[in-house]
C-alpha positions as CSV (number, residue, x, y, z in Angstrom):
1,X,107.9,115.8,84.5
2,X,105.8,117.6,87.3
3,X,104.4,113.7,88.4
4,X,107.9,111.9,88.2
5,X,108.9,114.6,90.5
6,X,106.3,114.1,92.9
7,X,106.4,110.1,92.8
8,X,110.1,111.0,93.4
9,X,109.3,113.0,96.3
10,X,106.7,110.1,97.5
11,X,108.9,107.3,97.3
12,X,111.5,109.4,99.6
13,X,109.2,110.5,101.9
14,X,108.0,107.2,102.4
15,X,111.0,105.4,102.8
16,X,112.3,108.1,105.7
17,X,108.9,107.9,107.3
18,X,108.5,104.4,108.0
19,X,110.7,101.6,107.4
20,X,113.9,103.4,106.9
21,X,113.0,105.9,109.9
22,X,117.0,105.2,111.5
23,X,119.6,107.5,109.8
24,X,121.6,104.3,109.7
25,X,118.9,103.0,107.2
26,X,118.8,103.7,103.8
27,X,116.6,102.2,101.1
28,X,118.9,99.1,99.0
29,X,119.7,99.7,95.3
30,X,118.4,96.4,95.1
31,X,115.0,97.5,96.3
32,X,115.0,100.7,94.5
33,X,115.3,98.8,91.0
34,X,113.1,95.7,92.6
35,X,110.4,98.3,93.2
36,X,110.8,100.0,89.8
37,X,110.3,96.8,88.2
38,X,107.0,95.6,90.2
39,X,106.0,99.1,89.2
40,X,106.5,98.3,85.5
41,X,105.4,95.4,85.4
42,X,102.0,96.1,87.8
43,X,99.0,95.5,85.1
44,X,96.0,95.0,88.4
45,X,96.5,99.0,88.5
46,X,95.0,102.4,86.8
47,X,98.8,103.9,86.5
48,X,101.9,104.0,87.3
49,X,101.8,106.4,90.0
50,X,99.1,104.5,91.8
51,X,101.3,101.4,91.3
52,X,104.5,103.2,93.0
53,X,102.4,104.6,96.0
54,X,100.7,101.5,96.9
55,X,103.5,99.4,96.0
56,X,106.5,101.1,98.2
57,X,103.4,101.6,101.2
58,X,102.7,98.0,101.3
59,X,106.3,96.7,101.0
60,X,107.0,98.9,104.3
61,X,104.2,97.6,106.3
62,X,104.2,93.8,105.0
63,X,108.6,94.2,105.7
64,X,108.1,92.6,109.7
65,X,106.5,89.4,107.7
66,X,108.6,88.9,104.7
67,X,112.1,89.7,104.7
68,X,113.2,89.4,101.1
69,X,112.2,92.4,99.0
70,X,111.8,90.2,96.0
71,X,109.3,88.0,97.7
72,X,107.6,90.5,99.3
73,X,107.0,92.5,96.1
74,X,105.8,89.4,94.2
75,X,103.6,88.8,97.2
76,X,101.6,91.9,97.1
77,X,101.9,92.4,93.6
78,X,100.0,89.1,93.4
79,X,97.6,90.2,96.4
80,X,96.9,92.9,94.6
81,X,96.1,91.4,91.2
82,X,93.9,88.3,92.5
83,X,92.2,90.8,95.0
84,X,91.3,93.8,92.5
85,X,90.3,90.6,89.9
86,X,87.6,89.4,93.2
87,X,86.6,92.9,93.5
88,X,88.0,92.9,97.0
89,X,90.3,95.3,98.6
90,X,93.7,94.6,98.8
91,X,94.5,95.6,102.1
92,X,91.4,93.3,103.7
93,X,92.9,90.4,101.8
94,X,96.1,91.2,103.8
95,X,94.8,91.3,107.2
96,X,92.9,88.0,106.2
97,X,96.8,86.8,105.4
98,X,97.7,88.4,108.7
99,X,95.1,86.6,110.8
100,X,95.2,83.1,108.7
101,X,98.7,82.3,108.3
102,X,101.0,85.4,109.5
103,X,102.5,85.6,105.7
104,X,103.5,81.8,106.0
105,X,102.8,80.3,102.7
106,X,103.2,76.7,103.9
107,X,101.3,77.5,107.0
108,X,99.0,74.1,107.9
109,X,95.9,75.0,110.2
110,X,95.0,72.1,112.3
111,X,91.5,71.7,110.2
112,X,93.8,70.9,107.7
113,X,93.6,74.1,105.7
114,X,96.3,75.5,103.3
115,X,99.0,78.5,102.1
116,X,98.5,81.9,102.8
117,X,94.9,82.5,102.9
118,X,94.4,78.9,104.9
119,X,92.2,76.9,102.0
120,X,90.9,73.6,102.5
121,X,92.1,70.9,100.5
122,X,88.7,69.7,99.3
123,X,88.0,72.5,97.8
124,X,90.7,71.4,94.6
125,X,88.9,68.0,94.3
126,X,85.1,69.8,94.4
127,X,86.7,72.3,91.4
128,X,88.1,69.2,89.6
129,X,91.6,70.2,90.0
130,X,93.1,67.7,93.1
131,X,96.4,68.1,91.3
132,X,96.6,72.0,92.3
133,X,99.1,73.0,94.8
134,X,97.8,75.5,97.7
135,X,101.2,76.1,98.4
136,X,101.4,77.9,95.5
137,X,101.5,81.8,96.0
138,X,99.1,82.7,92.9
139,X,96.9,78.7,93.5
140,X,96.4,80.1,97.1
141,X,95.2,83.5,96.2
142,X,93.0,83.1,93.6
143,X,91.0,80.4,95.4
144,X,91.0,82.4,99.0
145,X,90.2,85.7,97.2
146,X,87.2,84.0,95.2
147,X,86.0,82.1,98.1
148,X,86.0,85.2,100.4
149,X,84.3,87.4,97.6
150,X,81.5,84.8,97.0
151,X,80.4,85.1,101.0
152,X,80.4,88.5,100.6
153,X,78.6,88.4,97.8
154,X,75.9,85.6,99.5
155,X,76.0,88.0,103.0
156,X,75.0,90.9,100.7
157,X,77.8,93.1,101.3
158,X,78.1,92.1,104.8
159,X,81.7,92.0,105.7
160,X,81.5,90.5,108.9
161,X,79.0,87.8,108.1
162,X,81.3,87.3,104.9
163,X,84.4,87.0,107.3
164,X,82.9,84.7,109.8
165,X,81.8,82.3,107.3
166,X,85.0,82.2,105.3
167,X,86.8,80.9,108.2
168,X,83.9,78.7,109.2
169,X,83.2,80.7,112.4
170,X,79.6,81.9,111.1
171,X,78.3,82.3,114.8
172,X,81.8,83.9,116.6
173,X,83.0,87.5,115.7
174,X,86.1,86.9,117.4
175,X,87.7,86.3,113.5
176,X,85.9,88.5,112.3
177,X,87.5,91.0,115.2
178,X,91.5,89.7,114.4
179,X,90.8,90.8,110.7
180,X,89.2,94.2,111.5
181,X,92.0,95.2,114.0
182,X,94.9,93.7,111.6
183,X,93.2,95.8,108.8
184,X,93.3,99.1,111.5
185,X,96.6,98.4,112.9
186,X,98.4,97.8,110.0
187,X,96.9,97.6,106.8
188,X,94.1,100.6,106.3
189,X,95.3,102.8,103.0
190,X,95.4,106.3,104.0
191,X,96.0,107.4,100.0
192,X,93.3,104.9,98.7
């Protein structure tokens, strides 16, 4: 009773603090029951609670990206799923989202490289898989979260090194730098 209160009290707090700072603003029924459903249905977390807070956060912060509150709820409930499964942070894999393609799941770099988290193409034939879509949401993030948490696990923990060599930049920090100050400006968890 004493926690449903408080996630109560969270949720509000939350939603007059950020997004829905104007008076003229108030939180949608739709995303109230869109929210209580990702909550629900949120199996990459330890609780509920934990699913709530992080949840309505995120969906503030990622709202300048990704209009539709359906969309953006699948989005991070997915980021959060394939991230926690790669033993990454969520919030790093959304600044690499930032930085790559700006939320843009059909973004195309000029290298060629794919969907949210900008994965090359070749990648599905070496994996025997060419038939794979890296347009798809879920395709996309489990490949860019596996990829990013195997060069961090061959630069020993070294985030940087692990950054620069996901994007192929292994001698520049200027990705490296876009990811750290997307992760600052908008993504760092205070409640984590």
């Amino acid at each position: 009773m004493l926690r449903s209160f408080f996630t109560s009290v969270l949720i509000l707090s939350l939603f007059s603090s950020t997004a829905f700072a104007s008076q003229k603003q108030v939180p949608s029924v739709e995303l109230r029951n869109l929210l209580k459903q990702a909550i629900a249905d949120a199996d990459s977390f330890e609780d509920r609670f934990e699913a709530e807070v992080w949840l309505v956060d995120m969906s503030n912060r990622l709202k300048p990206f990704v209009k539709d509150d359906a969309k953006r709820l699948a989005l991070l409930k997915q980021v959060h799923y394939e991230a926690t499964r790669a033993k990454l942070r969520p919030e790093l894999v959304l600044a690499v989202i930032e930085v790559e393609s700006r939320f843009d799941k059909f973004a195309i770099s000029h290298a060629g490289a794919r969907g949210l988290m900008q994965v090359m193409p070749f990648w599905l034939k070496e994996i025997g898989r060419p038939d794979d879509n890296l347009f798809d949401m879920k395709t996309n993030l489990r490949m860019g979260c596996t990829i990013l948490r195997h060069y961090l696990d061959k630069e020993k923990g070294d985030l940087t090194h692990a950054l620069a060599r996901y994007n192929g930049s292994l001698y520049s920090h200027r990705y490296t730098s876009k990811v750290f100050r997307a992760l600052d400006r908008r993504w760092r968890c205070i409640h984590c």
